[in-house]
C-alpha positions in Angstrom: 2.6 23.8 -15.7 6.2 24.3 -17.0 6.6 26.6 -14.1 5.7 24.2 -11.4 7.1 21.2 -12.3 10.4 23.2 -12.3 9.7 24.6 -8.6 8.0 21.3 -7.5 9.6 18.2 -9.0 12.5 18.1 -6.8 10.4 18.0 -3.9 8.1 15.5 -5.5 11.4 13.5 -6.6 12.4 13.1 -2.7 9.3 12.1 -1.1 8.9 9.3 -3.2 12.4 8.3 -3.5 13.0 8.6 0.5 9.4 6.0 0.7 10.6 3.3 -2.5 14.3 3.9 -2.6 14.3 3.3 -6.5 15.4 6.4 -8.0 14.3 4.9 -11.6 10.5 4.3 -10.0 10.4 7.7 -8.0 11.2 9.6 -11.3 8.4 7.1 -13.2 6.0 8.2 -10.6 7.0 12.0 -10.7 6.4 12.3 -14.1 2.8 10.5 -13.4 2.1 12.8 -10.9 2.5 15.7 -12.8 0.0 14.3 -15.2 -2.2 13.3 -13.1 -2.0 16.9 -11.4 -2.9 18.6 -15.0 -5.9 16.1 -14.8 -7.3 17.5 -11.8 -6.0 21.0 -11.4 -9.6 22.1 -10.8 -9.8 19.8 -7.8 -7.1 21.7 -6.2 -9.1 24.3 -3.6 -5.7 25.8 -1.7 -6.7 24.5 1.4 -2.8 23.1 1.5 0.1 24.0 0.4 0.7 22.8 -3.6 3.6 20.7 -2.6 1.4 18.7 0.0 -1.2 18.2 -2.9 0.9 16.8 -5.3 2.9 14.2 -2.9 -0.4 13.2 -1.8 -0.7 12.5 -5.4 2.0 11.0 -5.8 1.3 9.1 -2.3 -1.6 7.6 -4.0 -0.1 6.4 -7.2 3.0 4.9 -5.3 0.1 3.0 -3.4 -0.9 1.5 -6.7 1.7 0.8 -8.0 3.0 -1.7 -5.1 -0.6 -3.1 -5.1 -0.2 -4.2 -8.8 3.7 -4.9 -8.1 2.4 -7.1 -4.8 -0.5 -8.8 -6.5 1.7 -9.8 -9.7 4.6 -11.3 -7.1 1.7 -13.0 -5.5 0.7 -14.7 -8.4 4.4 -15.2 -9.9 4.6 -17.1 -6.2 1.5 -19.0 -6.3 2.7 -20.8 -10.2 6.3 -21.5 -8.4 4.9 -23.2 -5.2 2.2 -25.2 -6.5 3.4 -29.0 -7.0 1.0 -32.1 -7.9 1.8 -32.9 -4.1 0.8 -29.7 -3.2 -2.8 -29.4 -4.8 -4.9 -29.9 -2.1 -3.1 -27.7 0.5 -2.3 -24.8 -1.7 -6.3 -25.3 -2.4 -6.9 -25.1 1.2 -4.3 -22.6 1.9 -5.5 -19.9 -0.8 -9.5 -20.5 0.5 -7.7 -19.3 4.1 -6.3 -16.6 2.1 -9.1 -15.5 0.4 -11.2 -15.7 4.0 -8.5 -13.5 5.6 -8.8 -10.8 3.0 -12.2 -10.5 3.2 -12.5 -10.2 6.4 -9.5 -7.6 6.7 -11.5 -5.5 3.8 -14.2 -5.2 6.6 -11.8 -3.1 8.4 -11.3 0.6 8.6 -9.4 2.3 5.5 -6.1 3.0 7.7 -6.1 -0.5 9.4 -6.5 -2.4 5.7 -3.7 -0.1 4.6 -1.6 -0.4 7.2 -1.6 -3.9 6.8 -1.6 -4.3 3.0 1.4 -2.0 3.2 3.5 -4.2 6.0 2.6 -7.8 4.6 2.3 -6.8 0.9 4.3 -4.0 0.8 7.3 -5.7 3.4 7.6 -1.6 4.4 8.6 -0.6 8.2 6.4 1.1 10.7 8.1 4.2 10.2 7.5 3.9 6.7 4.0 3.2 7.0 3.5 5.9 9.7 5.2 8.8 6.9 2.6 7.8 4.2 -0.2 7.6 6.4 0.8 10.4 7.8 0.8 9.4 11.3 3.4 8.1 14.0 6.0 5.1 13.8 4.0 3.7 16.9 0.8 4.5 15.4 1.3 1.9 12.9 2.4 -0.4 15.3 -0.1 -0.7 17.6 -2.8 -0.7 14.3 -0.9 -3.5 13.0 -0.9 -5.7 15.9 -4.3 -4.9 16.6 -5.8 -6.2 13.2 -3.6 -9.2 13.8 -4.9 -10.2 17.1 -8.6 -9.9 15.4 -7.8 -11.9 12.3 -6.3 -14.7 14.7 -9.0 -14.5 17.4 -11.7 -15.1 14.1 -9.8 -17.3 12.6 -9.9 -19.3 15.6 -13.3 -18.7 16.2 -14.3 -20.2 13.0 -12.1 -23.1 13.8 -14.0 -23.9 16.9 -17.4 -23.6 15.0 -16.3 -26.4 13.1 
């Protein structure tokens, strides 16, 4: 293991500095994936190149990591903005909320993540298209397609009323 962390951890190191730009997170992570890699060793079949299989690793722990981040800001947020004023609003506005996310986790896997990773995770397109592995335009287009969905059911549920 010695051996590959020395030939690997560079690379490692740079994919997930180049996606959080936070040199002290990307090492954090590095060393997690590493671990997590000695976890699951027997997992690893050679259908891809060892350096692919740990930054996907490391894709996916980077992925939880801004979920927990995101969620905690979230709620951080929520204790800041709520007022006695505000009560029933916030109330009305966090049943919205919760509507929207279910409805989004009907979605498929890449359009949920593409938008958890542009509203929660404020990334780019470009961004988002590098860890999903597909195009800057790609994530674009699924972006704007999910929101054209939630808005034309949101509005639909409006009318019903």
């Amino acid at each position: 293991m010695d051996e590959l962390y020395t030939q690997y951890s560079q690379i490692v190191f740079h994919f997930l500095y180049t996606r959080c730009k936070d040199s002290a997170l990307a090492e954090d992570l590095m060393q997690e994936t590493f671990l997590k890699a000695l976890e699951a060793v027997g997992k690893y079949d050679g259908s891809c190149k060892l350096s692919t299989w740990l930054c996907q690793i490391a894709k996916h722990l980077l992925y939880q990591h801004w979920t927990k981040t995101n969620r905690a800001k979230l709620e951080v947020l929520d204790e800041t903005l709520v007022s006695e004023q505000d009560t029933e609003r916030h109330a009305i506005a966090r049943v919205e909320l919760a509507d929207v996310w279910d409805r989004l986790q009907k979605f498929p896997s890449d359009t949920r993540k593409v938008v958890e990773l542009r509203v929660l995770g404020d990334l780019s397109f470009r961004e988002i298209g590098n860890i999903l592995g597909k195009s800057e335009n790609w994530a674009r287009v699924t972006f704007y397609r999910a929101k054209i969905v939630l808005i034309e059911e949101a509005d639909h549920g409006k009318n019903e009323l």
